[in-house]
Every structure is written in structure tokens, then in C-alpha cells.
N, C-alpha and C positions, 0 to 999 in steps of 0.2 A: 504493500500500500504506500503509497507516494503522499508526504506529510508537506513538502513544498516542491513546485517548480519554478524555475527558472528557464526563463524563454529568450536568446538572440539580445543577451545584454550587453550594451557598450557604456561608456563612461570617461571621462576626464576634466583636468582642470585646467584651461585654458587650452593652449594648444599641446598639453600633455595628456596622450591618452594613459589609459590606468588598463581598462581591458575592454575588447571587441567582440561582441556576439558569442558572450558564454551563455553555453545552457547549464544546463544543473539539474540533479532527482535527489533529492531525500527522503530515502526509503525509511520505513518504523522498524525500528533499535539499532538503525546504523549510528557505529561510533566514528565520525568525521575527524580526522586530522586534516587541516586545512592550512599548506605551507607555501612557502615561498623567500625568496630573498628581500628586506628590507626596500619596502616602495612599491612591492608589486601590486597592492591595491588590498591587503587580507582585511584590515580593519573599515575599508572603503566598501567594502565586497560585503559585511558584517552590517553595516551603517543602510544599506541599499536593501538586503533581505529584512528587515526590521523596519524597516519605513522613515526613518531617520532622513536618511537621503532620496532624492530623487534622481533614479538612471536619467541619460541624455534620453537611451531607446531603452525597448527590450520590457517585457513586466516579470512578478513575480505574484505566484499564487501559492497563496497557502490551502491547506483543507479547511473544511468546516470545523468552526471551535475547536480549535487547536492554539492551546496556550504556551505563550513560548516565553520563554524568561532569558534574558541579555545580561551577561557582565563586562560591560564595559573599562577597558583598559582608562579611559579619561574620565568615569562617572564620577561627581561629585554628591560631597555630604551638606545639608544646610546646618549650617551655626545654630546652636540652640537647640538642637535636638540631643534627646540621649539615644546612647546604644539600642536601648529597650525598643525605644517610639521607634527608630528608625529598621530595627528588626521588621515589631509590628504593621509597617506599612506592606509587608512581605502578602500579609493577610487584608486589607484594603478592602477588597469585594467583597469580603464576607463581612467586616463590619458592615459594610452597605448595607446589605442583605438583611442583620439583623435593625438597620434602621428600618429600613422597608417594612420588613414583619412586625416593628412594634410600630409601626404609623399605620398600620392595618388594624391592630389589635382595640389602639385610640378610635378608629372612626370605627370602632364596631360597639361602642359603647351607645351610638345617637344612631347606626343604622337601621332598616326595617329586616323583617326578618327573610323576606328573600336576599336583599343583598349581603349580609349578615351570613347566610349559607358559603355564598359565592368566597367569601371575605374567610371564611373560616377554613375552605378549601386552601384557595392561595398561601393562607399563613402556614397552614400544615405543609404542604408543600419547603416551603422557605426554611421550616423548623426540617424538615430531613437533610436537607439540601447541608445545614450546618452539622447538623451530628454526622452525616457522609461524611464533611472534610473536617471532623475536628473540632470546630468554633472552638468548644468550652474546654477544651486542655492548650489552648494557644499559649500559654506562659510556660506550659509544663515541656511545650516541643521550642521553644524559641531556647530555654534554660539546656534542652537536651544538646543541642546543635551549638551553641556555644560555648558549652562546655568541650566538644570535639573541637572546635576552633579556639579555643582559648582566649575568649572574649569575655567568659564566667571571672577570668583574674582580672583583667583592664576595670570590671565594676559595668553594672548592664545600666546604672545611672548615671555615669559620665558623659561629660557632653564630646560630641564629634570633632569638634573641635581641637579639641585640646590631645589629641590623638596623630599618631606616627602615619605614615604613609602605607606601612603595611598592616597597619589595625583598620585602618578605612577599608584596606584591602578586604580583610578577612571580613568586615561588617557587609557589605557588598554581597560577597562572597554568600556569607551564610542568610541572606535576605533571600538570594534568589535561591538556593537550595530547601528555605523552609516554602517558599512559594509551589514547589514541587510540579514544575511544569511539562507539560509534554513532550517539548524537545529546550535541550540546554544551549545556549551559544557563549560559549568562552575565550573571551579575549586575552588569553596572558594573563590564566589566574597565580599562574605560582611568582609572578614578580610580587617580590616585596614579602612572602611566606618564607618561614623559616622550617627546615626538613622533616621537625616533625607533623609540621601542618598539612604540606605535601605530601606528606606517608598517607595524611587520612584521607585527603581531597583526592589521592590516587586508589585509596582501595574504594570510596564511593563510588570513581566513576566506574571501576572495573566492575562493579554489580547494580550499577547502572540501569536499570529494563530498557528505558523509555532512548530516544536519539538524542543528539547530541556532535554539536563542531565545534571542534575547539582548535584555537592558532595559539600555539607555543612554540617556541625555540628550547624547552627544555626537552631534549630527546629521549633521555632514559623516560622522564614521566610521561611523553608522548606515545612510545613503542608500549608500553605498559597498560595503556587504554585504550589506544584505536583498533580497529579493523579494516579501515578503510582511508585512506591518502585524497585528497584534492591538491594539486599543483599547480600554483598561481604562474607562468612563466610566461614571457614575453607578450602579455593581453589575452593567453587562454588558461583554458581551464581543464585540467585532465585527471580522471580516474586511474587509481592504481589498488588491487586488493593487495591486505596484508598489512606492514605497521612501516614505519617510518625506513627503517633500514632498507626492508623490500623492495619498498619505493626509491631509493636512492641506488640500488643493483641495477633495477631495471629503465631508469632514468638514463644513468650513464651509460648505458650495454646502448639504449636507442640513439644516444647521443654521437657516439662510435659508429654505430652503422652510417648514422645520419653525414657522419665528416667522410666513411668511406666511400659514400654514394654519391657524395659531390664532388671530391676528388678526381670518382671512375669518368663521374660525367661531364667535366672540368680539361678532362683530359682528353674524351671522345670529343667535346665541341673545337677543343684548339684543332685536334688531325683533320674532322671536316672543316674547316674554316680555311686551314691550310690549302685541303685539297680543290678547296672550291677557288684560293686565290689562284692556283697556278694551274685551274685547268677550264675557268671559263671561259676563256678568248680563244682556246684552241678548239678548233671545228671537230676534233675526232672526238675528243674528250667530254665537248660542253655540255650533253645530254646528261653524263656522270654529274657531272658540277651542279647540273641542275636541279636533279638527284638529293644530291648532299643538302641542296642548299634549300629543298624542299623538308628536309628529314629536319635542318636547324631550325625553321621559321615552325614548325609543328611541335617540337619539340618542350615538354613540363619542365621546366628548370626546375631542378633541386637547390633548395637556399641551404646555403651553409648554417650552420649549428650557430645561434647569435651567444657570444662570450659576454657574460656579464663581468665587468672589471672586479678582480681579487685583490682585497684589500691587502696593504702592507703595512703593518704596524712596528716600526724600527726606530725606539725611542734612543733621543738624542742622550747621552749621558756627558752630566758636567764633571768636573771635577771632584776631587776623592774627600770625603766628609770625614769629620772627628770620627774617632773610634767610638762616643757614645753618640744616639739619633734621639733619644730624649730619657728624661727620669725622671717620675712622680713622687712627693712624699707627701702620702696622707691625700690623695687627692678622691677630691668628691665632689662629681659634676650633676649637674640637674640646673632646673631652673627656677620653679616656687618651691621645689621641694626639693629634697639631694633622689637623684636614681642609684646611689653608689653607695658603697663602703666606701669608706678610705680604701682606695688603690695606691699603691708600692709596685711601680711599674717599670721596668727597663729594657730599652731596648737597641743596639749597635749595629755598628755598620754589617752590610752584607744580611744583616737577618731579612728575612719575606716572613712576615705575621701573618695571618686573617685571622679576623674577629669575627666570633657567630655566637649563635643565642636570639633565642625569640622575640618576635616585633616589639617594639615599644619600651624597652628595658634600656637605652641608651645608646647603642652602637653607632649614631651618627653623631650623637652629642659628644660621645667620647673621640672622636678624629675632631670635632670643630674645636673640642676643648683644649687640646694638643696642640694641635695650630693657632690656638689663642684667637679664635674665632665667636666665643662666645665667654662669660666668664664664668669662674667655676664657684663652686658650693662653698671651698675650703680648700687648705691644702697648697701646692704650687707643682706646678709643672715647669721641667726647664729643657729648652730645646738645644742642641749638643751645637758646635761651630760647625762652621761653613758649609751649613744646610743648604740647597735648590730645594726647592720645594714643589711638586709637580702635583696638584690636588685637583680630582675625579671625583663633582658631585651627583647626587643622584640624578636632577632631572637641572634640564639647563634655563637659565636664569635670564630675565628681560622678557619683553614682551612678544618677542618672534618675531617683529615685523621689520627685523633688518634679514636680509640678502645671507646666503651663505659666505659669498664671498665678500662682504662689508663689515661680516662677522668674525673671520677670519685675519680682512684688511685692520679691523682695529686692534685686534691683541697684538699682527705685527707689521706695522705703519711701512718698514723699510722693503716689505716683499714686493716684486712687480706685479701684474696681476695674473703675468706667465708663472712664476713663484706661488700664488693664490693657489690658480684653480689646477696646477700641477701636486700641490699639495695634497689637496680635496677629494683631487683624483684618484692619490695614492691609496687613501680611503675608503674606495668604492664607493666612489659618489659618480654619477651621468652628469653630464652637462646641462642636462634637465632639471638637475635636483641642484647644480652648483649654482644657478640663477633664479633658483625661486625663492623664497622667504621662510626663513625657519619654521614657523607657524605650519605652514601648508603638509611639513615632512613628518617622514612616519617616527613614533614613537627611537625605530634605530635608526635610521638615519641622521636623526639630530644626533644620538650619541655618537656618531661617525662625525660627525661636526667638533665633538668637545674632546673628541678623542685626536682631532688632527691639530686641536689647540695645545693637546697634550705633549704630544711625539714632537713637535716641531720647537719646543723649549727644554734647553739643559736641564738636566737635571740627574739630581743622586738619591732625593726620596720620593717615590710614588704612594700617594697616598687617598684612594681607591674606595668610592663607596659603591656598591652592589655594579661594578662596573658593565656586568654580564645581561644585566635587563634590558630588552626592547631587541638585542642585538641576534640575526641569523644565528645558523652554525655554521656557517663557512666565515663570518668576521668574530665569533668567539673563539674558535680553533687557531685563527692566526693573532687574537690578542692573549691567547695564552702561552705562543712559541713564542711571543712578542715579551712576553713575562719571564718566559725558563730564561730565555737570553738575556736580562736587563742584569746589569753587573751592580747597582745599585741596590739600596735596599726600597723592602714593599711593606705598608702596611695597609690591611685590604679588609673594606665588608664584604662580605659574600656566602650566600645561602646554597650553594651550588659544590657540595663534594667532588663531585665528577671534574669540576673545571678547577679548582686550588688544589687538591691531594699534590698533583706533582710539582707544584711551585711552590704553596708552604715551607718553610723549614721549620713554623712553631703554630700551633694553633691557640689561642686565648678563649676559652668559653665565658662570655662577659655575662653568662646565666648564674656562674659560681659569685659574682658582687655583686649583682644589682640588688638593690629592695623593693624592686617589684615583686610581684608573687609571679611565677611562669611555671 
């Protein structure tokens, strides 16, 4: 049974198209993995099935009453809410529902007694309708689900506000899970989740019933829940059974055949072309030539395999730094409150740190507090001589509406604009994406922007928050060889095992100091 279709979709932004005449099925309990490289249109594509956007062409049709629940990678939380309310909007229609019912119950007190029948129908009705999904244990399943996501510690009466980027996450997160909708669409739910959350959020989907698309770059968590592959590349859209790996065998096998079938025929068009130059004017031959030159003008060209530019990330290193990179004594950061113990902290040249432990407990506070970016509780931090300092914040800063390359041109005035967008380039950025405005680009792409801010200034300590979010796997692979190599030292947030195990040399669990509860 076919949950949505997708009919002859085109789309773009300006004179950038994004994709042309995709079609689409979404069959009931297919688990979608829906991939591509940075820009290809996955969250545009996400935005367009959901009603959000409007395609140039092309429609989409969903089934009858079929409720679909979206986790949006950019959704935000309003100020003023707590956890709790913001949960319970999860359940919305069914407050509804019991307003409706009890506005029937009020005019059944002054109505006559046929309509009073009719009235008593309807409410019953409405009364099933609630104990079907629940109604009157709504706190008891909001407390359940929270507690799997660890939002039971953050306090379910805190306001939104006052909350980390990856506890928004998780509030999000566990909204539309208590929603319990027909099909799921997920946009990069494990950015900003720490491994045990994504341990849970991974055996949910794996028992899963109902469908579900989800666009992530985390591949172990991907290959571990899908079934099924969509492939965003060059403006289509293609099926592949199996999990992410499979897809990537049989990707590259096609892509081979694809460069040896243009070559073959690269090579047949030069011999006829030749043979037609040097035997049309000849009266015995020219019927041949004519021939040939019949077989080229009929002939399907094979397009060559289009190469997506591979990023290179090859940071510049400065000069060699004290033997100590910093030492805390007594330090305790937080901001109305301390998040910390007194930390007693050290750490020297050449060491690569990450810091992990669960959302909200400080890990971004403790790099700004280091950096003397914020001030601290108590205590003192002291930063060692002749530090570079090379700092990777989570999401990047301004309003977006300067130019990639203006963005670029301002951190470094003296580059040409051959120097710019050669840079950008090195990046894996298009020319498409090096002229448009930060604003417009995808979640990785912009870190492709803040990462070429990076590489392109000395430096001896990198100092790295969850750098790995928003970014493919073919620019995560090369910022981690881009890591083994940096002769410098690293101190790095990051939620991703698979991507530090071979670059750490010390791991810090900042879950053993905080006073948060986790």
C-alpha cells in the first residue's frame, strides 16, 4: 500500500536547481534512509513532502488520514514554555476533542430531547475516540518517554529556554514520538544526542511497525535501521534495497561501469569521426563516411559519471606551543548556577582530548570557559604560552546574509578572490554554493564554510565542538584523516565513537563532574 506519492518533481532556488522530475512511493513499514552529499536538496526534499515548501512542478499525494509527524533539523522552541507544555502539544487534537465533547455535554443541559439523543451519540463517540488513544494517562506516557530520553533529569518544568541545543533536541525528538504517527520523517535526529540516547532512539526505530525517512550522516545508526536507500544525486532520485553500505557497493560498481561505457564510446566516436574526416571527399569511400556519419548523428551519448569535488581538509599548523595547553584549579563553570565541581584539569602539548557526556551538563561551557569566552563560577583557568588558537563552534554565527565568499573575504582581507573561492573549493563547495549566501546552505555546507575558516589559519590548538554535525560521510572521513595528521594538539566535543576512537589519545567523561543529574 502506497502511504505517499511523488509525481515529476522539480525544484530550485534561483537559477540553482536542487532536483528535476523525481518521482517517489512510500510503501507501509518501509524504513527510508534518504542520502546524499551536503546540498543535494535532502532537507528541501523533506520541506516539499510536508507542505512547508512549494515545488516549482510536480505534486505530492499522501493517503487518506494518514498522520505524519516531522523532526525538523531547524525547528524551534517558544520562550516561556516548559518541557511539560511543550511535550503536551505532542497531544493537541485530542485536547481538542475533549473541548468539543465537553461543549456538547454544556448544550445538552438547555437541549430538547431529540437533539439531546443526537448530542449524546456524538459525545460517546468522542469519549472512545480518547480512551482509543490514551487521553487520561497523557502524563503517565509523556513521564514514560522522557525518562528514555533523559529529559525526567533536565526537570519537565523548566523553561525551553534556558536549555542546551541538544535538550531542545531531545524535546523535539520525544514530542513527535509521543505523537505516535503513521509515518516518521527525520531530519538528523542524533545531532546534538549523546550515545546513550542514540542507543535508545536506534532500538525504537528498529521495532519500529509503522514507515519512516530518515537523512542522517551517522552510518552505523543508519545501516542499523533502514531497509531501504533513496539517493539524492545530481537532481534524481534512486532506489536501492538493503542498508547504507549496500547502497554504497552498488552505487560505485554503477558508477564504474558508467566511466567504462563512456570511455568505450569516447573512443568508438573519435575512430568514426576520424574515419568520416578522411574519407568523405573520396568518391570510393564517401558512401562509408556517410555511413559513419549516419551511425554519429543517431547515436545516445553516454555522459560521463559527474564528480562531485572531495573535500580536503589540511590544517595549516603554527608554531610549536609550551609544553603545558592549559591548567584549572578549582574551576567551576556554569552561569546562574555552577554545572561543575571544582575541576583540576591538565592538559599538554600533542595530547587530542574529547569530551563527552550527556546534553546539557556543560561541554560547551567548559571549551568557552577555557578560552575565556565566558566567565567562570570560581576557581581560575590558565592558558599555557604561545597558544594559536583554532576554535570550531557548533553552528555558525551572524545572520547569513553575507556571501560565502564575503564570509571568507572578511576573516582574510589579504586573499585574492582566486585565493577565496580556491579555498572554498578545496572544501567541496560548487560555484553554486561559493556565490550564494550562507543563509540559503545546507545545515553542512555552512560547516564547510567554518571549517575553510579553520584550515586556512595557523594554528597548534584545535579546539572543536561536535564538529561532525550536519557534515556527509565522504567530508567526515576526510576531517578525520585531516585530524590523525594535525601535529598539534585537539580538544574536541563529540558524540560520535566511531569518528574520535582513532584520534583521541585521552577521553574526559564530563558526566563524572557535572551536578546535573544525567
Amino acid at each position: 500500500m502506497s502511504i505517499m506519492t511523488v509525481k515529476n518533481l522539480s525544484h530550485g532556488f534561483g537559477d540553482r536547481a536542487i532536483f528535476e522530475d523525481v518521482s517517489f512511493r512510500l510503501l507501509k513499514g518501509e524504513h527510508i534512509g534518504l542520502v546524499g552529499a551536503n546540498g543535494e536538496g535532502k532537507s528541501t526534499f523533506m520541506n516539499i513532502i510536508t507542505g512547508k515548501l512549494q515545488p516549482d512542478e510536480g505534486n505530492v499525494m499522501w493517503a487518506k488520514n494518514v498522520n505524519v509527524g516531522y523532526m525538523d533539523q531547524h525547528a524551534v522552541l517558544k520562550p516561556g514554555m516548559t518541557v511539560r507544555e511543550a511535550l503536551a502539544q505532542a497531544f493537541d487534537y485530542l485536547f481538542d476533542m475533549e473541548k468539543k465533547m465537553n461543549s456538547i455535554y454544556e448544550e445538552m443541559v438547555s437541549a430538547n430531547l431529540r437533539d439531546m439523543e443526537e448530542m449524546m451519540e456524538e459525545a460517546s463517540v468522542l469519549q472512545d475516540l480518547l480512551m482509543a488513544h490514551d487521553f487520561y494517562t497523557i502524563d503517565v506516557k509523556i513521564e514514560e518517554v522522557s525518562r528514555a530520553l533523559g529529559l525526567m533529569d533536565i526537570g519537565l518544568e523548566k523553561d525551553v529556554s534556558e536549555l542546551s541545543g541538544g535538550q531542545r533536541t531531545k524535546i523535539l525528538l520525544a514530542k513527535l514520538l509521543l505523537a505516535k504517527p503513521d509515518i516518521l520523517l527525520l531530519d538528523e535526529p542524533t545531532n546534538y544526542l549523546d550515545k546513550e540516547h542514540i542507543a535508545w532512539l536506534q532500538r525504537y526505530l528498529q521495532e519500529y511497525e509503522n514507515a519512516f525517512i530518515l537523512i542522517s550522516h551517522d552510518i552505523p545508526f543508519m545501516n542499523s535501521v533502514v531497509n531501504i536507500i533513496y539517493h539524492m544525486y545530481d537532481g534524481d532520485l534512486k532506489r536501492y534495497a538493503g542498508d547504507y553500505d549496500k547502497f554504497r557497493e552498488t552505487f560505485e560498481m554503477q558508477q564504474a561501469q558508467q566511466e567504462a561505457a563512456y570511455k568505450r564510446q569516447q573512443a568508438e566516436i573519435a575512430d568514426l569521426k576520424d574515419f568520416v574526416a578522411r574519407n568523405k571527399s573520396r568518391v570510393a569511400t564517401r558512401n562509408m563516411a556517410m555511413s559513419r556519419q549516419k551511425k554519429l548523428d543517431s547515436m545516445q551519448i553516454i555522459e560521463r559519471p559527474s564528480e562531485k569535488p572531495k573535500p580536503e581538509f589540511n590544517f595549516k599548523e603554527g608554531r610549536l606551543s609550551g609544553k603545558v595547553i592549559f591548567e584549572t584549579k578549582d574551576l567551576v563553570i556554569g552561569y546562574d548556577e555552577p554545572l561543575s565541581k571544582p575541576l583540576n584539569l591538565y592538559m599538554e602539548r600533542k595530547q587530542k582530548i574529547v569530551i563527552e557526556g550527556a546534553n546539557g551538563i556543560g561541554k560547551t561551557t567548559l571549551l568557552k570557559s577555557l578560552l575565556g569566552l565566558v566567565p567562570v563560577v570560581s576557581g581560575e583557568s590558565v592558558k599555557g604560552d604561545l597558544l594559536e588558537i583554532g576554535y570550531f563552534e557548533q553552528e555558525m554565527s551572524g545572520d547569513g546574509r553575507n556571501s560565502c565568499i564575503d564570509e571568507i573575504w572578511q576573516e582574510f582581507p589579504a586573499f585574492t578572490q582566486y585565493e577565496v573561492r580556491s579555498a572554498l573549493s578545496k572544501c567541496g563547495l560548487l560555484a553554486k554554493h561559493i556565490e550564494s549566501k550562507v543563509m540559503v546552505l545546507s545545515g553542512g555546507e555552512q560547516a564547510k564554510v567554518r571549517l575553510c575558516k579553520l584550515i586556512n589559519r595557523a594554528s597548534n590548538l584545535l579546539v572543536l565542538d561536535e564538529p561532525t554535525n550536519h557534515l556527509d560521510a565522504e567530508a567526515k572521513a576526510e576531517l578525520k584523516r585531516a585530524l590523525q595528521q594535525y601535529k598539534g594538539s585537539i580538544l574536541m566535543v563529540c558524540h560520535e565513537p566511531e569518528f574520535y576512537q582513532d584520534i583521541a589519545t585521552d577521553v574526559w567523561d564530563l558526566s563524572k563532574w557535572t551536578t546535573r543529574l544525567v
